[in-house]
C-alpha positions as CSV (number, residue, x, y, z in Angstrom):
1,X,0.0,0.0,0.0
2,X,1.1,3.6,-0.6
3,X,1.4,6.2,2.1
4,X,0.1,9.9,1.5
5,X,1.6,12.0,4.7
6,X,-1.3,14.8,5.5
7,X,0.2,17.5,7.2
8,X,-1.3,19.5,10.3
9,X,-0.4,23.1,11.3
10,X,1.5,23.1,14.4
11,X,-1.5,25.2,16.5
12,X,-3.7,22.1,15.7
13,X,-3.5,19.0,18.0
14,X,-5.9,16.6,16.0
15,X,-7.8,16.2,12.6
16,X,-11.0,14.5,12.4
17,X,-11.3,11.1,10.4
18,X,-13.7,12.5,8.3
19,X,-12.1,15.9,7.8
20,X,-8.7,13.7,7.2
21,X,-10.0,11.8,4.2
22,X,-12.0,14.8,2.6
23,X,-8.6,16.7,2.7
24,X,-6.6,14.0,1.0
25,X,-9.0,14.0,-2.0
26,X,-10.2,10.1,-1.5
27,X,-14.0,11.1,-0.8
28,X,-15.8,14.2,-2.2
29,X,-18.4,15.5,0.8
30,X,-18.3,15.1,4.2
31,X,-21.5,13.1,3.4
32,X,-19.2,10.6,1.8
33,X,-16.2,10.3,4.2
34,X,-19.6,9.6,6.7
35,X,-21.0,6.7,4.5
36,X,-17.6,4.9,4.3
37,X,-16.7,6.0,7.8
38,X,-20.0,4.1,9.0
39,X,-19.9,1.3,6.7
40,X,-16.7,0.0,8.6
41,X,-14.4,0.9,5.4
42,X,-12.2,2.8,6.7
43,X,-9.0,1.1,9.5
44,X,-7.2,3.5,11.8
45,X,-4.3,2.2,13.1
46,X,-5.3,-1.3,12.1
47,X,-8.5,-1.9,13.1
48,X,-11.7,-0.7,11.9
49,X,-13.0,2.6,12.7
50,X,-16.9,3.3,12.6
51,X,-16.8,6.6,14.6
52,X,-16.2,10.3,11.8
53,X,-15.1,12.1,14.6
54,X,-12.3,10.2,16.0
55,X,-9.6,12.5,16.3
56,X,-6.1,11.6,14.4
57,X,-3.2,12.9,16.0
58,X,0.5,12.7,14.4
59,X,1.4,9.5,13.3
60,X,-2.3,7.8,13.2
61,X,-2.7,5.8,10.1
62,X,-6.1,5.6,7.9
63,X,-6.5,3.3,5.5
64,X,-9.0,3.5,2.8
65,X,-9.5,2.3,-0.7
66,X,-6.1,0.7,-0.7
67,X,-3.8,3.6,0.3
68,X,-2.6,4.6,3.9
69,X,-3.0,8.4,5.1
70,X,-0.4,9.2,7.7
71,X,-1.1,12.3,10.1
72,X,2.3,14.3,10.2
């Protein structure tokens, strides 16, 4: 699998799941990310992840659709 890094400003402690995937282009809406979110699609960390607002710090993993989105 290939690993996008999705960068955080430095004043911000966390990104939401759903926020994550929207901002690295693999869903279109926030409706979407929820959808996929809820369907069990998506793993953080490896294991499934049901919950859009789980907060991703640095270094959480999500992995959707066959690529990995790193929190740096």
């Amino acid at each position: 699998m290939n690993i996008q890094k999705i960068a955080i400003h430095e004043e911000e402690a966390f990104i939401r799941l759903d926020a994550l995937l929207k901002l690295a282009g693999c869903v279109e809406t926030g409706g979407h990310a929820k959808i996929v979110i809820q369907n069990g699609e998506v793993m953080v960390n490896g294991e499934t992840c049901t919950m859009r607002g789980k907060k991703m710090h640095r270094g959480d993993q999500a992995a959707y659709n066959g690529m990995i989105y790193e929190v740096s």
